[in-house]
C-alpha positions as CSV (number, residue, x, y, z in Angstrom):
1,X,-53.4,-6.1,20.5
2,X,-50.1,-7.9,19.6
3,X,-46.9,-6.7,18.4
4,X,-45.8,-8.0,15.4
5,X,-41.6,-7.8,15.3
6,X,-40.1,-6.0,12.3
7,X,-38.4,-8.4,10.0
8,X,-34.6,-8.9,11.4
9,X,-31.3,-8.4,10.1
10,X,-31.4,-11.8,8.2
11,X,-34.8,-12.1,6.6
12,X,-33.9,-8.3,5.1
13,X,-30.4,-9.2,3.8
14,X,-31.6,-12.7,2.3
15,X,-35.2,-11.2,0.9
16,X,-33.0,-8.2,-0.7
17,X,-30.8,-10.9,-2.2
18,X,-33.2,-13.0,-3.8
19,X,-35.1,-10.1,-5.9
20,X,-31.3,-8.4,-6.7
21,X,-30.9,-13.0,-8.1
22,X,-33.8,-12.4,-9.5
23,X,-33.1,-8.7,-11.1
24,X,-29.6,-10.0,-12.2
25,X,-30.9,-13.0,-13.9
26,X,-33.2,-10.6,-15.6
27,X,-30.5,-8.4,-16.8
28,X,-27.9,-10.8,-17.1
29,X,-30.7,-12.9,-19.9
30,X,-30.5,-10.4,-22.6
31,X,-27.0,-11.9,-23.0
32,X,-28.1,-15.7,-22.2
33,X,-25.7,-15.6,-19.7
34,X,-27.1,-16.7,-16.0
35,X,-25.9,-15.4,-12.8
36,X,-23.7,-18.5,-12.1
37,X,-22.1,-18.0,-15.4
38,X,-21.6,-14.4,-14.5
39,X,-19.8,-15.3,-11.0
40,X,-17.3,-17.3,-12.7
41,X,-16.7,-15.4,-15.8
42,X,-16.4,-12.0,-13.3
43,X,-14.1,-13.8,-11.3
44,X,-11.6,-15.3,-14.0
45,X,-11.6,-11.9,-16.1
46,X,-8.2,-10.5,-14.6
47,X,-6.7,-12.9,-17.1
48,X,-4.3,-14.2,-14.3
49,X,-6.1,-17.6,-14.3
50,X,-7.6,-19.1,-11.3
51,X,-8.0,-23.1,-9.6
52,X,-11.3,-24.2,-9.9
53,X,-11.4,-24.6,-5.5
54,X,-10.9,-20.7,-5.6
55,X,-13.3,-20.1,-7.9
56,X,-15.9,-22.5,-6.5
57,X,-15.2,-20.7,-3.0
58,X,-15.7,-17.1,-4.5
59,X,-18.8,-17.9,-6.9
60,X,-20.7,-19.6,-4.0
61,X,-21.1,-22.8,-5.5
62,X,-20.1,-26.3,-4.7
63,X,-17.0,-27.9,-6.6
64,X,-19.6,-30.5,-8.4
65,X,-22.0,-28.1,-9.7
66,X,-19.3,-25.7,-10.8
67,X,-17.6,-28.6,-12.5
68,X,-20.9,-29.2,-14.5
69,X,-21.0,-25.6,-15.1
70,X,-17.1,-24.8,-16.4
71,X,-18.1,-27.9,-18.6
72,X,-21.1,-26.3,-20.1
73,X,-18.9,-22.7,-20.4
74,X,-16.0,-24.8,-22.0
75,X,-18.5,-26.3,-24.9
76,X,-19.9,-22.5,-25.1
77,X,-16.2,-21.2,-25.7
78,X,-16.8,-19.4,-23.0
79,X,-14.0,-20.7,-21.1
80,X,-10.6,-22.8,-21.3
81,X,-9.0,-24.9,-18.9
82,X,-4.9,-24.7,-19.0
83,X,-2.5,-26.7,-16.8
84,X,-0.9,-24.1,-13.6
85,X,2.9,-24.1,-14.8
86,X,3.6,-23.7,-11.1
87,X,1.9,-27.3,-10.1
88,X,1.0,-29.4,-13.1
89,X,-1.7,-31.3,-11.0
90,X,-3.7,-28.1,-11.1
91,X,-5.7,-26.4,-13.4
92,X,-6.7,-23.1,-14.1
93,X,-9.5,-21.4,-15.8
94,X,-9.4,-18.8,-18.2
95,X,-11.6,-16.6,-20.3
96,X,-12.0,-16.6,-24.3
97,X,-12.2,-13.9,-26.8
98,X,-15.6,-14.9,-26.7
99,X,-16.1,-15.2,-23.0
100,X,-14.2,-11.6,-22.6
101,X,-17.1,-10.0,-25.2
102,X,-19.8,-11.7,-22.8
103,X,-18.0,-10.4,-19.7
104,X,-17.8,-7.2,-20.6
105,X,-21.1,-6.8,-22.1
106,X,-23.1,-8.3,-18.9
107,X,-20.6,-6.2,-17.3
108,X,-21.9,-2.9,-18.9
109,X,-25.6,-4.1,-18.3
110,X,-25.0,-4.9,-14.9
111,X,-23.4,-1.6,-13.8
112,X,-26.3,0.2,-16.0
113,X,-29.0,-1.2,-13.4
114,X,-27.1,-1.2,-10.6
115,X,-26.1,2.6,-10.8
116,X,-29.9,2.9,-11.4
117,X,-31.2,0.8,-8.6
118,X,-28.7,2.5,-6.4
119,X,-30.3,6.4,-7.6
120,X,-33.8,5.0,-6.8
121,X,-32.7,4.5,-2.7
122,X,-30.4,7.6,-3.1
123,X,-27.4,5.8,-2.2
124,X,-24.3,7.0,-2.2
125,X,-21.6,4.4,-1.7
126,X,-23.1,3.7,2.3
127,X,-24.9,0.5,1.4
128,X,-21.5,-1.4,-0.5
129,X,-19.5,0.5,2.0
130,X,-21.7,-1.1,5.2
131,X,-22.4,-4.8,3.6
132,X,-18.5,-5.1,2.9
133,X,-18.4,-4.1,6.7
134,X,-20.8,-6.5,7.4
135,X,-19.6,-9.4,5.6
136,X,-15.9,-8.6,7.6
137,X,-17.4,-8.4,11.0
138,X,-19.1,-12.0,10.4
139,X,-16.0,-13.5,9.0
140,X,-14.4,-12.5,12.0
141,X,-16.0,-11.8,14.7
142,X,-17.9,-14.6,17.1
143,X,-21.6,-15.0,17.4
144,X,-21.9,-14.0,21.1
145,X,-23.7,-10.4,20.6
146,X,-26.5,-9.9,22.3
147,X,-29.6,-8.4,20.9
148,X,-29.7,-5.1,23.3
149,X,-25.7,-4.3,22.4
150,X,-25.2,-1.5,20.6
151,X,-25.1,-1.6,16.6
152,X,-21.5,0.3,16.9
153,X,-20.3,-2.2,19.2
154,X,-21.0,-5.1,16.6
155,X,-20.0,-2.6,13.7
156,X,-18.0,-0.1,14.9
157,X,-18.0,3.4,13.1
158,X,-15.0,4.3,11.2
């Protein structure tokens, strides 16, 4: 009789994301907005204005595809593009009246079904709390764990 492995660290965290993609889109839909759009008009909706490399880096997308995409939000009135005053060679994106109403409506929706997802798996604040944790432990530390170390050495408990 073989053993078959429970499914690791990474097949969890990248199954888990593809049907919260999938959810999002879902949600995100009702306002024809997709996930991509959502990234970048969540990311711009300080009003501070951001370069299109930072935005590119936070939204997960490569600078051509994101180009493409500000393009589409731009014709949408979505979005505006406005010379940096500090360094004229660069450009900053910023949100419309119209892509603040969309941001703050997908906003609502989002938060709505994520507060509800989160009440189904009784959560309460650990799994943010432990993927932030997560996400800062790969950022800095190197890839020499070994399987039979301790979760708390990787992690450490706070």
């Amino acid at each position: 009789m073989s053993s078959v492995p429970s499914p690791g660290l990474a097949h969890l965290l990248s199954h888990a994301e593809r049907r919260l993609g999938l959810r999002m889109a879902a949600v995100l839909a009702e306002e024809d907005c997709s996930v991509e759009q959502w990234r970048v008009l969540s990311i711009i909706a300080d009003g501070r204005g951001h370069p299109m490399t930072e935005i590119a880096d936070q939204a997960l997308m490569p600078a051509p595809s994101l180009t493409k995409l500000v393009d589409r939000m731009v014709a949408g009135n979505l979005v505006y593009r406005r010379p940096d005053s500090a360094d004229r060679r660069r450009v900053l994106l910023h949100l419309t009246a119209r892509g603040r109403t969309l941001h703050e409506r997908a906003a609502h929706r989002l938060l709505t079904d994520q507060t509800r997802l989160l009440d189904a798996i009784e959560d309460q604040g650990d799994l943010v709390r432990l993927l932030a944790r997560l996400t800062a432990a790969l950022d800095h530390e190197p890839a020499e764990a070994t399987r039979d170390e301790p979760v708390e050495k990787i992690l450490p408990v706070s």
